[in-house]
N, C-alpha and C positions, 0 to 999 in steps of 0.2 A: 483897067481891071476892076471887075464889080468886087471891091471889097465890102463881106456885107455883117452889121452884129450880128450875132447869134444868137441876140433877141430879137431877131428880125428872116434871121432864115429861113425858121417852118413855113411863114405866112409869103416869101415868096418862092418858096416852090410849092404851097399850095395851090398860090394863086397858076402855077405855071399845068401841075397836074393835080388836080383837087380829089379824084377815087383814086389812084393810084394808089397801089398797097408803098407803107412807109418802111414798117416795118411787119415783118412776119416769125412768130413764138410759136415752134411746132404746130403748126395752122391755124394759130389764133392771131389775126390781122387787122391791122387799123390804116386808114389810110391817109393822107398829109392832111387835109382837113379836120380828119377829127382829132388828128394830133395836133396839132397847131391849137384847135380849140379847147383841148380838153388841158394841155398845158398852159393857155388863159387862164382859166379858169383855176387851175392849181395852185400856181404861181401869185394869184390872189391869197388862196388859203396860207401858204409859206408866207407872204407879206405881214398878213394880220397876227402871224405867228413870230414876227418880229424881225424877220430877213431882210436885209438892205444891203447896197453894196457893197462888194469886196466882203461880204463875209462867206464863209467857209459851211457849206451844209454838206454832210455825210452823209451818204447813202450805202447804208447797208442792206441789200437788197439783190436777190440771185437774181439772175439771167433774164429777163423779160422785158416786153413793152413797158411795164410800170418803171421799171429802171431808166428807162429812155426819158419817161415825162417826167422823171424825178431831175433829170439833168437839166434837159429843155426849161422845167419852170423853173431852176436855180438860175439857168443865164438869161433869163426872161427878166429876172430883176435885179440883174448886174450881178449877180454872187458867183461863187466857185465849188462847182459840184469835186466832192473829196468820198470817192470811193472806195468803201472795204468789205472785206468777203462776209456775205450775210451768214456764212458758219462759224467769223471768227470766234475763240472761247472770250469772254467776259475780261478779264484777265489784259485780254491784249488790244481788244474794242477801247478798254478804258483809257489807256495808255496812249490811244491814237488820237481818243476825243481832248483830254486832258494837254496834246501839243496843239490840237489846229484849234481848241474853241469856238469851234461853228456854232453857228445861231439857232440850227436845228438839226436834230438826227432824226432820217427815213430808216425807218426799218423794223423801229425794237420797239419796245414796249412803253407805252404812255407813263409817263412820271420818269422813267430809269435813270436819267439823268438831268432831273428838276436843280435848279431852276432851270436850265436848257430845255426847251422843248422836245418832244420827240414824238413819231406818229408810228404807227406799227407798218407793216408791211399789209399791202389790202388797201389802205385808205383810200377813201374818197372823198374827192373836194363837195361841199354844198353844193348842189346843180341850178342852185338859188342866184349864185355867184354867176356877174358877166364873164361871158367866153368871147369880150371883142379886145380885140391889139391892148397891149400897158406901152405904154412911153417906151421907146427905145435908149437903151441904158447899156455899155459895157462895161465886163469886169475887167479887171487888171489883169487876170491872172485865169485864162478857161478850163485848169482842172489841175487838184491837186492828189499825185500818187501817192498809195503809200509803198514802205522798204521795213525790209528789217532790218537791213544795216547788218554790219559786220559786227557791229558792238551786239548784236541780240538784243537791243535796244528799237523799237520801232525807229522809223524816221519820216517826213513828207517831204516830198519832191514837188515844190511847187514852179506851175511855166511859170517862165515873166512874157510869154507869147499873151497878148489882150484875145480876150472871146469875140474874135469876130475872122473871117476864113474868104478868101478869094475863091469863089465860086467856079473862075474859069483856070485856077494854078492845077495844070498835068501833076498828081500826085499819085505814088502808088499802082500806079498802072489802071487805077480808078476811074470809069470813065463815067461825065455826067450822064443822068437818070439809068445810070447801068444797075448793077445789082452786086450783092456781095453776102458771102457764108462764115457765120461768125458762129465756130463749136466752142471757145474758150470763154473763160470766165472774165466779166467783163470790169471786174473792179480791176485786174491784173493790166496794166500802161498799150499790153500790143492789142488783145482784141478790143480795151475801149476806144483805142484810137481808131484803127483799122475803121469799126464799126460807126465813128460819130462820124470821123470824116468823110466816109459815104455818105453820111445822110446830111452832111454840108454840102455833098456833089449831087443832090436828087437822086442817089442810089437807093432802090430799096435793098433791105437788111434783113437777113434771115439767122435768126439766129436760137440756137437749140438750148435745151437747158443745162446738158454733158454731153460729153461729145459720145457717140457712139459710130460706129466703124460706118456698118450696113446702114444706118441712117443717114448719115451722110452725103454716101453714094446715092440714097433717094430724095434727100432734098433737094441734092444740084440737078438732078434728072426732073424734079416735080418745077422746080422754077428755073429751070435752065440759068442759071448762075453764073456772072460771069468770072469773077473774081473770089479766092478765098485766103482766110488768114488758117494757117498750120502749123504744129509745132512738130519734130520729128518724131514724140511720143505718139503723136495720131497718123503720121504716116507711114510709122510702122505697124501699127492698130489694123490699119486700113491694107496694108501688105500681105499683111496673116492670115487676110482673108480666103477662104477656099477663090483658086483661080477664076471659074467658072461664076463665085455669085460675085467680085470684083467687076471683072467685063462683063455682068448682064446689065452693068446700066449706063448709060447714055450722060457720060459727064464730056463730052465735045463743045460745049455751049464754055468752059472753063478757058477763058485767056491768060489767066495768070493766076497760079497758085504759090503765095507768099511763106515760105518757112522761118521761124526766127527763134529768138530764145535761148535756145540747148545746141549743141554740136549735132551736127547732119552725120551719121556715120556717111563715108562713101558711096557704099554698095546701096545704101536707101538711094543715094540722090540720083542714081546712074540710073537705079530701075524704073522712079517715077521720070524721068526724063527720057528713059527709053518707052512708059507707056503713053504718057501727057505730050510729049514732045520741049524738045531744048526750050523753045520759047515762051515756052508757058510757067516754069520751073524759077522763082524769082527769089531770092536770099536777101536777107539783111540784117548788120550785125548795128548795135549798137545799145544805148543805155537808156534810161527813164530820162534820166537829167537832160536828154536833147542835145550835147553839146557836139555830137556828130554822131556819125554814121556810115559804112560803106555798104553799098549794094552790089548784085551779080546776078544776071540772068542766065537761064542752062547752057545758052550757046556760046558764054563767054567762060564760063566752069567750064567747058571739057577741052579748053586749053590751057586753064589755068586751075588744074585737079588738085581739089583740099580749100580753095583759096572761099573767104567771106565777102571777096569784093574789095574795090577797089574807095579810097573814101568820098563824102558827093562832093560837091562844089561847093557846099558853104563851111567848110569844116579842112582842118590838117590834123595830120597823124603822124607820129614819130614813136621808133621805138626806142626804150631807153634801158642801159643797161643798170647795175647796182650802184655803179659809182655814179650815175646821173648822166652821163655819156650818150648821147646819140650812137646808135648801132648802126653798121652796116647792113645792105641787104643780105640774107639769108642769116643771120643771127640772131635767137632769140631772146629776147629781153620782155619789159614789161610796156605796153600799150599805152600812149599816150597823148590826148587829144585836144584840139582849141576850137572852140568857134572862130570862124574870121571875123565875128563882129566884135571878140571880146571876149577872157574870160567872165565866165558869172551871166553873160545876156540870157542865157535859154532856160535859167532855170535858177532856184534858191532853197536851199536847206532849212525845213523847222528837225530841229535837234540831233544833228550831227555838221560837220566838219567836210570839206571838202579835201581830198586828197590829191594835193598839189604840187608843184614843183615851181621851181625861177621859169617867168614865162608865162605862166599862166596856164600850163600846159595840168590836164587830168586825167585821172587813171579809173577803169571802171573795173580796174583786179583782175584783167588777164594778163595772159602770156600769147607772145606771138613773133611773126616776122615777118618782113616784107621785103617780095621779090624783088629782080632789077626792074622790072614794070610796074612796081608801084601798088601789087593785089597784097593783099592781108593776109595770113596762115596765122591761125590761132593755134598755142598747147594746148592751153587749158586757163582754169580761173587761177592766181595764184593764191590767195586764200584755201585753197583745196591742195596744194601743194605737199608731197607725204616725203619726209625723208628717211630712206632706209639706208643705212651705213655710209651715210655719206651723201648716196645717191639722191638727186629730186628726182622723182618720180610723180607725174599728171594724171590724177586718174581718166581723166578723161577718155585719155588714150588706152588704157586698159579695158574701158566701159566699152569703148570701139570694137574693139575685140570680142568681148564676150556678148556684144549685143548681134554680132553677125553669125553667131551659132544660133541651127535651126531650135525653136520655141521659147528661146528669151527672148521675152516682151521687153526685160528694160533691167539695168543693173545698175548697182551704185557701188564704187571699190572705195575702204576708208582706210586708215592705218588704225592699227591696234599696239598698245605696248609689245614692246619686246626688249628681251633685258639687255641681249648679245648686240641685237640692229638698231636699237632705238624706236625701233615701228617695223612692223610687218602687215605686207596686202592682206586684207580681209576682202575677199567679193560675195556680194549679195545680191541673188541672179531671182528675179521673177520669172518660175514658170508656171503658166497658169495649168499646163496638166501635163501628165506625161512624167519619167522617170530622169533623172541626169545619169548620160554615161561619163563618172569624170572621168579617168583616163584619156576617153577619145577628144571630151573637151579641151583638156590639158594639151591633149600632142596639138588639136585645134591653134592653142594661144599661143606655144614655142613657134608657131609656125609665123607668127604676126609680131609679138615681141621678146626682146634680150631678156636672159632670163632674168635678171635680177628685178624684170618687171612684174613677174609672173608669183598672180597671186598662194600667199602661201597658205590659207584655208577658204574654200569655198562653201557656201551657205543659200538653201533653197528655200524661196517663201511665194508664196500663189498671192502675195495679193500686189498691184501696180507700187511701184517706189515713184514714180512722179506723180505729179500731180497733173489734171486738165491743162495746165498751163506747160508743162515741160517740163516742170521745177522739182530738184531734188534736194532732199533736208539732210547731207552727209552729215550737218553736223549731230542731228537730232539722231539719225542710223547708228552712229559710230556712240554716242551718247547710253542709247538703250542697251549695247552689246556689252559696256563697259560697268 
């Protein structure tokens, strides 16, 4: 198996396709050659700038090629590219630099964080500087994510996977020199993966700077695309679309389109599977920390309707109840998972705590159960967990509901004080135009859940509650209304 560094990767698949586009940023494209070179060349500048192995450099830096060669020259000289959203506020940037202590930050502004180096977003390496091969060198460690953790405290997920990638390992449904469609933001664990690991498999990478619905549909049509990474926020985005400009375009070239992240309402998964077809329609549930995962492609979902998959081969799953109890199937409890190599091999914590049990078994904070066959059905996160007199109640499931009434783009239900219940459903429904009939809403949600799920004041606002990535801030929602 060619296992190869990934200080070593650009320059052999350049050598293999040297014009091929590498990567593609709304039609600004570079192709494996002059990536390969122009990340020599960087990777210099980062050197002189005091980078050396195993150290940690930040990238803060939206969506583009520049983001790419920021990574490539990190593992060019054995370091660990440590991503974060080039919108973060100051505030939380600081907070993230202050755990990893990287050698360098890409993004912000020269001096910000002296004596640590730092280079603005833009930069360019001296053109003075060689653009031929540096020593090949791995890091320990090929990317460190960040979290915010439950504590509201940042936290980094760093692999203990080494920067260097089996070029011929079936991942992903990823095929070598294929291609792939990357609308999420890439400091966020699914599309950086998604996207670097194409371009470990010679795939070129396309990828937008937000996601937009109708664009989308013209990208995969402009570079016939074969693979894409999705969150159900964009495939509902992309749902909404009048019928007639959805099917004007030519997305057939699509073999596998990946969903992750956020709960799939039903009725989304059945219609993209009814237009794409079952075998293209591909799911995966799992965590940053790597320590498993299940998958499920469409044609094994419409036998096993709601389920995330089953877990892969390198990884077990059990669910467990309050008392610590392994659960039966079809009883829900909380989600608990081990690498077979070990806990702790996939991954290590800077500044939080793993949530563990006897065993070595871990929890990424949901709720779930599992069939007699062994497939996953997830509640909800329990973190998010709302008690009304008594009752748990997930909002997840609620959100289910009120996301399948026509023009909510997307909703987030929170508890609110209440003096009598303890908490009562608050839902907060995005619609981006158009009037709410609640009444017919309401009799909508009696139809889907017991009433005690059934929120008891509803609230209209036009602008998205996730984010590019799927992500919703209940605690931040529930926070403002309070």
């Amino acid at each position: 198996m060619p296992v190869l560094s990934l200080s070593r990767i650009l320059a052999h698949w350049a050598a293999i396709q040297p014009d091929r586009v590498a990567v593609d940023h709304e039609g600004d494209q570079i192709s494996w050659t002059e990536l390969d070179r122009r990340t020599n060349r960087l990777a210099r500048a980062y050197q002189a700038l005091g980078v050396v192995e195993n150290d940690f450099v930040t990238i803060a830096l939206p969506n583009s090629i520049e983001f790419f060669e920021a990574c490539f020259a990190t593992w060019k000289l054995g370091a660990t590219p440590q991503p974060v959203s080039a919108r973060l506020p100051k505030y939380e940037r600081d907070q993230i630099i202050e755990l990893g202590k990287p050698s360098l930050v890409v993004g912000t502004a020269e001096g910000e964080y002296a004596p640590t180096p730092s280079l603005p977003a833009g930069y360019e390496a001296d053109p003075a500087l060689p653009d031929a091969p540096l020593p090949e060198i791995t890091a320990a460690s090929f990317k460190a994510m960040t979290s915010g953790g439950s504590t509201g405290r940042p936290k980094l997920i760093v692999s203990r996977q080494p920067a260097e990638w089996d070029t011929d390992l079936d991942f992903l449904e990823i095929r070598n020199q294929g291609s792939m469609l990357i609308p999420g933001p890439l400091y966020h664990n699914g599309p950086f993966m998604w996207a670097v690991i194409a371009l470990f498999k010679g795939a070129t990478v396309a990828v937008t700077t937000r996601f937009d619905a109708e664009k989308t549909l013209q990208l995969i049509e402009r570079m016939k695309l074969e693979t894409a990474y999705m969150v159900p926020t964009m495939m509902r985005r992309i749902w909404a679309l009048p019928e007639d400009v959805r099917t004007g375009y030519d997305v057939s070239s699509l073999t596998a389109l990946w969903h992750l992240a956020a709960p799939c309402p039903p009725w989304l998964k059945e219609a993209f599977i009814e237009w794409l077809g079952p075998e293209v329609i591909w799911e995966l549930y799992g965590g940053t920390e790597g320590q498993g995962s299940t998958t499920i492609q469409g044609t094994e979902w419409l036998t096993h309707k709601g389920s995330v998959g089953r877990p892969v081969e390198t990884c077990e799953m059990k669910i467990f109840g309050e008392d610590g109890a392994e659960l039966p199937p079809g009883e829900v409890g909380e989600v608990f998972l081990r690498p077979l190599a070990g806990q702790g091999t996939s991954y290590y914590y800077l500044g939080a705590e793993a949530k563990e049990i006897e065993g070595g078994w871990e929890s990424l904070g949901d709720m779930g159960w599992m069939d007699e066959d062994g497939y996953l059905y997830l509640s909800d996160r329990r973190s998010d967990m709302i008690v009304v007199g008594g009752a748990n109640i997930y909002p997840a499931e609620v959100e289910a509901a009120l996301d399948s009434w026509p023009g909510v783009r997307s909703s987030a239900v929170i508890g609110l004080p209440d003096e009598d219940m303890g908490a009562r459903l608050h839902a907060i429904i995005d619609m981006p135009e158009g009037e709410l009939d609640e009444p017919a809403l309401i009799a909508h949600l009696r139809e889907r859940l017991v009433t005690y799920k059934l929120p008891k004041s509803i609230e209209v606002v036009r602008e998205p509650l996730r984010d590019d990535a799927g992500k919703t801030r209940r605690k931040a929602l529930r926070e403002a209304r309070l």
